[in-house]
SERO-4910 file (N, C-alpha, C, O; in steps of 0.05 Angstrom, whole numbers):
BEGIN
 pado doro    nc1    nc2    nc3   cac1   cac2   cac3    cc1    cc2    cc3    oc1    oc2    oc3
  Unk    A   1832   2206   1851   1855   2223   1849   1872   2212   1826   1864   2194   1811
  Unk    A   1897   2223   1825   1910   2216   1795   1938   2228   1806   1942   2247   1821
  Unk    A   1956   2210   1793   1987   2219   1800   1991   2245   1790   2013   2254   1795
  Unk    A   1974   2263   1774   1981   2288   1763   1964   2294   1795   1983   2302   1808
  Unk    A   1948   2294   1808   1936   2314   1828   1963   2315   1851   1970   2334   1864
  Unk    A   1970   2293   1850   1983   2282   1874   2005   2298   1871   2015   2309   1891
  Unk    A   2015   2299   1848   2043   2321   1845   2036   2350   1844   2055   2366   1845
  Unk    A   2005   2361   1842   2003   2385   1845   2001   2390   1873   2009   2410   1884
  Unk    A   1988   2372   1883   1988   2376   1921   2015   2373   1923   2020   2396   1932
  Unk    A   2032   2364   1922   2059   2355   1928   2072   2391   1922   2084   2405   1938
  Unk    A   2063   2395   1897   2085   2424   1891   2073   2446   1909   2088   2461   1921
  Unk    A   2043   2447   1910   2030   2463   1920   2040   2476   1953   2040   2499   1962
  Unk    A   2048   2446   1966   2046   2443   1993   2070   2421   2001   2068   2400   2014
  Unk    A   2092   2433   1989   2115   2418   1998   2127   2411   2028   2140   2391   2034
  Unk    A   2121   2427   2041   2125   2422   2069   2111   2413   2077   2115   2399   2097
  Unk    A   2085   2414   2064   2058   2402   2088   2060   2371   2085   2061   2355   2104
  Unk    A   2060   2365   2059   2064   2336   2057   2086   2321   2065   2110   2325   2061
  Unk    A   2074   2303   2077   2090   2278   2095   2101   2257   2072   2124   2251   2067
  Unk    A   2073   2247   2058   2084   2219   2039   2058   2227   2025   2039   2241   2031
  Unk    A   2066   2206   1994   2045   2212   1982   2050   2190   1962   2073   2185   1954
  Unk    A   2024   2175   1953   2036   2140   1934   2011   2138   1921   1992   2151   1928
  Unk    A   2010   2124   1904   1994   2113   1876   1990   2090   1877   1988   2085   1853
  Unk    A   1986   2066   1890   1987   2045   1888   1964   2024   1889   1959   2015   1912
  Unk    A   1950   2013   1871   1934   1994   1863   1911   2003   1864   1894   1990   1876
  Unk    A   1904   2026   1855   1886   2048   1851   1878   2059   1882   1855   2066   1889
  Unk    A   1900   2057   1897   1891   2078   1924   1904   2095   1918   1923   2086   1903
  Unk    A   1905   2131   1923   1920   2152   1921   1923   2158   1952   1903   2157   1967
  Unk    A   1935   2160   1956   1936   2181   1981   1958   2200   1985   1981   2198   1976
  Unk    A   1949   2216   1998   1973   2242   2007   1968   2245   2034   1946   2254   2041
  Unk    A   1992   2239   2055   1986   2231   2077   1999   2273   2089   2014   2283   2073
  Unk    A   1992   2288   2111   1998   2306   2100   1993   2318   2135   1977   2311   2151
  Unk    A   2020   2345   2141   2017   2349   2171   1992   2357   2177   1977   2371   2163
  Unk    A   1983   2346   2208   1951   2359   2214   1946   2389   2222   1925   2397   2232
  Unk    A   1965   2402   2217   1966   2435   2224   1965   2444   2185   1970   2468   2180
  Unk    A   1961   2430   2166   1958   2432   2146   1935   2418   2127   1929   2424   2104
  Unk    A   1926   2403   2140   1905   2386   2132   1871   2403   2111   1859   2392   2092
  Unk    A   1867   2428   2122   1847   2434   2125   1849   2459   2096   1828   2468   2084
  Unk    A   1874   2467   2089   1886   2488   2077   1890   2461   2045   1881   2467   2023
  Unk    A   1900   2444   2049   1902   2427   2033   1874   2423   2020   1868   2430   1997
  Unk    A   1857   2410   2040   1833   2396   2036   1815   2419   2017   1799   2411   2000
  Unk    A   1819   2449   2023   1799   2468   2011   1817   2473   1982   1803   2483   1965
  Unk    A   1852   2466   1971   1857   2462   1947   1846   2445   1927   1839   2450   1904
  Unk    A   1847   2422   1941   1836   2392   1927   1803   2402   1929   1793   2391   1909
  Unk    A   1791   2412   1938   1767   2419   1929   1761   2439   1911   1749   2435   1890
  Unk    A   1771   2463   1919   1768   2488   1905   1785   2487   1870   1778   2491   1846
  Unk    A   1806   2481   1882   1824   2482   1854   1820   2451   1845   1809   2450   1823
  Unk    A   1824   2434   1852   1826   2406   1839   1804   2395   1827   1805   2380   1807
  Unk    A   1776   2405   1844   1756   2398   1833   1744   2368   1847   1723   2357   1838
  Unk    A   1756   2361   1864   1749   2335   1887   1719   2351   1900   1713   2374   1907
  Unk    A   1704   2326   1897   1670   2324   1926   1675   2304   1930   1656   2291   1922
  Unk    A   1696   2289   1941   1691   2273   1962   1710   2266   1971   1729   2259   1957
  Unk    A   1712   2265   1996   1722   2272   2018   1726   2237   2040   1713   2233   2060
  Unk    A   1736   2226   2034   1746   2195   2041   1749   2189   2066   1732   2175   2078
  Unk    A   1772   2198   2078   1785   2189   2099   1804   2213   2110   1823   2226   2100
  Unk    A   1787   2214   2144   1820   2227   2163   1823   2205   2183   1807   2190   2193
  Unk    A   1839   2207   2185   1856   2191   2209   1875   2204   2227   1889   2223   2222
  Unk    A   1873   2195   2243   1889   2199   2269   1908   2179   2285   1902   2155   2284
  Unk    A   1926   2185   2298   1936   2165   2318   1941   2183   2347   1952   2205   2347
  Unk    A   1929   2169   2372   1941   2178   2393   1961   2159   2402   1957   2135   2400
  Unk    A   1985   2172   2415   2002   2151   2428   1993   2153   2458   2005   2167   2474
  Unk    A   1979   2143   2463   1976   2159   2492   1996   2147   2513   2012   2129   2511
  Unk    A   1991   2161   2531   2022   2167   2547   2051   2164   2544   2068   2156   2560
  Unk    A   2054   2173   2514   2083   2178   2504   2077   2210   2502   2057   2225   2499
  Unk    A   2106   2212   2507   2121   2243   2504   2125   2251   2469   2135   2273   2462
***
């Protein structure tokens, strides 16, 4: 990824994204999971990304 993708996902999908950083050649765009999937087919379709890294999750379990 590249701080130019990172700001087109960013403009693209301003609400969806949570956080998004450049740092010591990791990119990430951390991004809501009710948006994840709508994102993921931009960064492919338009951005031109095949490969597909990392999802993550957290459960809190038994918090409200």
């Amino acid at each position: 990824m590249s701080i130019e993708a990172i700001e087109r996902i960013k403009a693209r999908f301003p609400d969806a994204v949570e956080e998004a950083h450049s740092r010591l050649g990791d990119d990430t765009v951390r991004v809501q999971r009710d948006s994840w999937l709508e994102v993921f087919e931009f960064v492919r379709k338009i951005l031109g990304f095949d490969l597909f890294v990392d999802l993550t999750a957290v459960d809190y379990l038994g918090r409200e």
